[in-house]
N, C-alpha and C positions, 0 to 999 in steps of 0.2 A: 877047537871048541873051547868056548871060553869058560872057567871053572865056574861052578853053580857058587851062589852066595848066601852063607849062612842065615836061615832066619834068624832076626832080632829077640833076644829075649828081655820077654818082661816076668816080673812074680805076680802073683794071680790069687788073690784072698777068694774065696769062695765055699759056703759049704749049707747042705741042703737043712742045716737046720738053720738058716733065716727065713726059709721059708714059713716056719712054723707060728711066726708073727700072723697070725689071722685076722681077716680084716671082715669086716661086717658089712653088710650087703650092701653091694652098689658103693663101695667105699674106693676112692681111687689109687691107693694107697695099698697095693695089695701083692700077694705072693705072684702073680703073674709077669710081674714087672721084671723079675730077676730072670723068667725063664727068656724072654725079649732081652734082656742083657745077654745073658747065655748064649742064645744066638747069634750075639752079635760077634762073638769071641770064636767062633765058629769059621765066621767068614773073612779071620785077620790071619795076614800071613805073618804069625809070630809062633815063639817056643814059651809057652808059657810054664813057669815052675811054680809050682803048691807051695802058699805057707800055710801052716796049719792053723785052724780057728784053733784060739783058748778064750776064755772069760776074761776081763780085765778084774783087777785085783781093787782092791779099796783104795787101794793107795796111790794106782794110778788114778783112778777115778777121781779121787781127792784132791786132787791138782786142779780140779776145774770145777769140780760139783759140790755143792755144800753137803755135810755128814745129815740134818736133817732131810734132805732131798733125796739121799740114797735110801734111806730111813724107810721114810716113805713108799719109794717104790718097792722095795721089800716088802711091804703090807700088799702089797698088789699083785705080789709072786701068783699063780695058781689060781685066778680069776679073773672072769673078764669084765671092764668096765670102761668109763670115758674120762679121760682126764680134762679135756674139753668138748666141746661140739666141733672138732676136727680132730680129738686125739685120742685113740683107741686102745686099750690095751686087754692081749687075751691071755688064756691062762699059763703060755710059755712066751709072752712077749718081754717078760722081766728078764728071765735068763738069756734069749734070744740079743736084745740089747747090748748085755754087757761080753755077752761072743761077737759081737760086731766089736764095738769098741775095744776090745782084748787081742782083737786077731789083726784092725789097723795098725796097734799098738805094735803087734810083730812084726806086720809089712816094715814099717819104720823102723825097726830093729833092723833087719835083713837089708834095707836100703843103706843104711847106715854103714855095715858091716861088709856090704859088695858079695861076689863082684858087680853084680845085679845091678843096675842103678833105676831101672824103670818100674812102679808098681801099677795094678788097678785091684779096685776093693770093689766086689757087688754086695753090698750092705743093704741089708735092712733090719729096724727100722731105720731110715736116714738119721742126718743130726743136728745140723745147723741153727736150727731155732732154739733148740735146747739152751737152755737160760740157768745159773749157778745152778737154782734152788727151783726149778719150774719143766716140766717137760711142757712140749705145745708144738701147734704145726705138721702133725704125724710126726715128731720126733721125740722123741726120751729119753736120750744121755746122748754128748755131744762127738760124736765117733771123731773129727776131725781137733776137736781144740785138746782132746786126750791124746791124739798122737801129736800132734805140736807140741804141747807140753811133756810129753816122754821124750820128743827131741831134745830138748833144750836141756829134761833132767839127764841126759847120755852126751850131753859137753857142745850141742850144737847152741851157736851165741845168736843167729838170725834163722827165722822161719818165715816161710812166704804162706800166706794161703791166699788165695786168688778163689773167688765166689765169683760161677757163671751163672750159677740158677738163676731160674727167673725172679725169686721171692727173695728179698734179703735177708740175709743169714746173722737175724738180731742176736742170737747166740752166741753167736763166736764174736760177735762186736764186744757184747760185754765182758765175755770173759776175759780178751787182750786189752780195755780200753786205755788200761794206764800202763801198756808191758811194751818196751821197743823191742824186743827179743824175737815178736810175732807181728809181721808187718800182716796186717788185712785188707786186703782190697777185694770189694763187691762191683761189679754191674747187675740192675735189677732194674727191673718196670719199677715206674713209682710215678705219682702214687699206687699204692697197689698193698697187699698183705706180706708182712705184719704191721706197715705203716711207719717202718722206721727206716733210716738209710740216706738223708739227705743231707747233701755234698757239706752242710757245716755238723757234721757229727765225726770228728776228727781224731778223737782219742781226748785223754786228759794226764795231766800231772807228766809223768816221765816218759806216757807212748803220745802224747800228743803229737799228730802228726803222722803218725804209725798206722792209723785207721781213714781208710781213703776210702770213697762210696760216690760211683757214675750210676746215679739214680738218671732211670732213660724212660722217655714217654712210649705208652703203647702204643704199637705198630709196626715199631721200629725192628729192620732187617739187618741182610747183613752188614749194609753199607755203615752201619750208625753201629755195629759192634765195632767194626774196623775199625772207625776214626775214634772209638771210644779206647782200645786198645793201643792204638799205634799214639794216639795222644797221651794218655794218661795211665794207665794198667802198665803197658810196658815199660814207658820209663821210667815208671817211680820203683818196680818189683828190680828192675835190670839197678837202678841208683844204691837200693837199698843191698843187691849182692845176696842174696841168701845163700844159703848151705843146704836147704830140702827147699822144695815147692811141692805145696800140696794141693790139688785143686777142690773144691767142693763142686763135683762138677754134677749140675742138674741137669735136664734135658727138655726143662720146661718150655723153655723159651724157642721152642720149638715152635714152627707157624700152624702146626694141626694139635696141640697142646690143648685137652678141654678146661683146662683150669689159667690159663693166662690169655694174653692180645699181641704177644710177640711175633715175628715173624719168619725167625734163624730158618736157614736151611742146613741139612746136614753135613756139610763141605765148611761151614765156617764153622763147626765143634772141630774140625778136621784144621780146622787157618787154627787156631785160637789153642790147640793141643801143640799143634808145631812151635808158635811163636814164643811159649811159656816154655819149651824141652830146648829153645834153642838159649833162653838165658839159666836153664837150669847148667846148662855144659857151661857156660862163662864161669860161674863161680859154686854150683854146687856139685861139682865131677857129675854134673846129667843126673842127680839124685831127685824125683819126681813121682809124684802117684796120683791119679786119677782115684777118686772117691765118689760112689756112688752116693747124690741125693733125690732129687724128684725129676719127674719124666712122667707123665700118665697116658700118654696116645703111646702104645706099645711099638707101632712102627717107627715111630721117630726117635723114642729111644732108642731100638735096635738100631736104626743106623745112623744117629748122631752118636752112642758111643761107638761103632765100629769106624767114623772117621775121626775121631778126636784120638784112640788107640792107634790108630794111622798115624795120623799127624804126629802124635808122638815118639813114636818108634822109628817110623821111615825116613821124616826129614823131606817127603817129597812137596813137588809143586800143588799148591793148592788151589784155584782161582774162584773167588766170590767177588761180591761188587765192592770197588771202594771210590761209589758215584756218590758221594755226600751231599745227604737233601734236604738234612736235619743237624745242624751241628752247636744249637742253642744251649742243649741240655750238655753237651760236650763241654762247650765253651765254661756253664757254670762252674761245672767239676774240674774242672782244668785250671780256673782260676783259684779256687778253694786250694787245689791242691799243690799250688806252685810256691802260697804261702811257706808250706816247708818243704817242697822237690824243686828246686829252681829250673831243674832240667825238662820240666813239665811246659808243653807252649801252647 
C-alpha cells in the first residue's frame, strides 16, 4: 500500500470580527460573502494554520495612506454613514478595517519568516480601490498595498501583486506608480468601474514600467484570460522575479457575478492560482497569498476561491479553453507592455 500524502499547508487569516462590517440593505458588499469563502475552505484538501488578526498600527498604515485620511476615518469610528454612493461605513467598520489590514500585515510576516510559504486572507472590507487620502469602491484602507509595503519595509527588494478582480484596482495603481520595488499588474473589464486601467497607464518617474494593465472587453471568458495571462501577466511577473506575490484576487469576474459581464468559470481561478504559485517557486521559495477582494454571486465565490486555493497548493492539471476569439484587447496590452518587458510577444 502506498503511503498516504501529506496534506499541503497553507496560513489562513480569518476571524469572525470582519464580519462585523455591516452592510445596509440590499448592499452587495456584505458579511455573507465570507461565510461562502468559509465554505469554500471546507471543501480544500489542505491543513490550514491560524495567523492571528491584530489592528495595523499607524505606521504601517503610513506607508501607503496619507495621516489626514487616517484622520478622518477615525471621526467615523462608532457610526454609521456613506463615504460614497458605493461606500459604507458602520459603527465597527473603522476598527474592522485596520484588523483586516494588521492581520494581512501578519500573514506576510509569517510568509516571510516560513516555513509556510502559501497564504489566504478572507478580508473584509476588501482594498484595492483604496486611494492614499480617499476610501471608495466598498473599500477603506488598502489591506494589499500595506502588506507590500511591510514587505519591502522587512528587506524584500521585489513585490508582485497581480489584480484578478474584475474592477481595477485604482488604489494600489496609485500608491506603487512611481515605486519599481512593487510591480502591479491588473486584468479588468474596461471600460468598466472606476474607469481607470488602460494599457498606457504605466507607472511614472522610477516605476515607470512597473504598472502593467490588460484592460479586457466584456464578455470575455476563459479563453481571453489565458491568452491574457500566458501573453502578458506571466511573462512580465516571471521577468520581473519577485520575492512574494500577492494576488488581489476577486471573484467577480465570475460569469454569474451581478455586478460585472464577465464570463470566468471556476476552474480558470483554479489555471490562473497554479500559474502564479508555479513562478512564485522560481524566485520567491513559493512565498504567495491569495487576498480576498470582490466576488458577490455567493456561489461562484465559493467555488472560484476553492479552485484558485487548489491551484495553488496542488500544482494539478487544470483544463479551461485556450480557443482564442478575442485577442485585440490582448494584443493592445501586449504591445504597451513590451515597451519595457521585451519578453512580452
Amino acid at each position: 500500500m502506498a503511503p498516504e500524502t501529506a496534506a499541503p499547508r497553507a496560513l489562513l487569516v480569518d476571524d469572525p470580527r470582519f464580519d462585523r462590517h455591516k452592510a445596509p440593505a440590499h448592499h452587495p458588499e456584505r458579511p455573507e460573502r465570507l461565510q461562502a469563502a468559509r465554505n469554500a475552505l471546507t471543501k480544500v484538501a489542505a491543513a490550514f494554520d491560524a495567523v492571528p488578526a491584530r489592528p495595523a498600527t499607524d505606521e504601517e498604515l503610513l506607508r501607503v495612506h496619507e495621516a489626514r485620511f487616517l484622520e478622518a476615518l477615525e471621526k467615523m469610528r462608532g457610526r454609521s454613514s456613506r463615504v460614497d454612493p458605493d461606500t459604507y461605513v458602520s459603527p465597527e467598520s473603522v476598527d474592522v478595517a485596520r484588523l483586516a489590514a494588521g492581520s494581512l500585515v501578519s500573514l506576510v510576516d509569517a510568509l516571510i519568516d516560513g516555513p509556510v510559504s502559501k497564504g489566504v486572507a478572507l478580508l473584509r472590507p476588501p482594498g484595492h480601490h483604496a486611494r492614499p487620502g480617499h476610501a471608495m469602491g466598498f473599500c477603506l484602507l488598502n489591506n494589499v498595498a500595506v502588506a507590500a509595503a511591510h514587505a519591502r519595509a522587512r528587506g524584500l527588494e521585489r513585490v508582485a501583486v497581480v489584480d484578478w478582480d474584475v474592477h481595477h484596482g485604482n488604489g494600489t495603481q496609485e500608491i506603487f506608480w512611481r515605486d519599481p520595488h512593487v510591480l502591479y499588474v491588473s486584468t479588468h473589464q474596461f471600460p468598466f468601474y472606476p474607469g481607470s486601467g488602460d494599457v498606457d497607464e504605466i507607472g511614472g518617474g522610477d516605476g515607470k514600467g512597473f504598472t502593467v494593465n490588460v484592460p479586457l472587453p466584456a464578455g470575455g471568458g476563459d479563453s481571453l484570460y489565458a491568452s491574457a495571462f500566458e501573453r502578458v501577466v506571466l511573462p512580465v511577473v516571471q521577468a520581473y522575479a519577485p520575492e512574494l506575490v500577492l494576488v488581489s484576487a476577486g471573484f467577480d469576474a465570475s460569469a454569474n457575478d451581478p455586478l460585472a459581464q464577465m464570463q470566468l468559470s471556476a476552474p480558470a481561478f483554479g489555471w490562473m492560482g497554479r500559474e502564479l504559485a508555479r513562478v512564485a517557486e522560481k524566485s520567491a521559495k513559493g512565498r504567495m497569498a491569495l487576498v480576498l477582494e470582490g466576488g458577490y454571486d455567493l456561489f461562484s465565490l465559493e467555488t472560484g476561491l476553492r479552485s484558485a486555493i487548489d491551484g495553488m497548493l496542488l500544482d494539478h492539471a487544470v483544463e479551461i479553453s485556450h480557443a482564442h476569439k478575442d485577442e485585440v484587447a490582448i494584443d493592445r496590452a501586449a504591445r504597451a507592455a513590451k515597451r519595457a518587458w521585451a519578453i512580452v510577444g
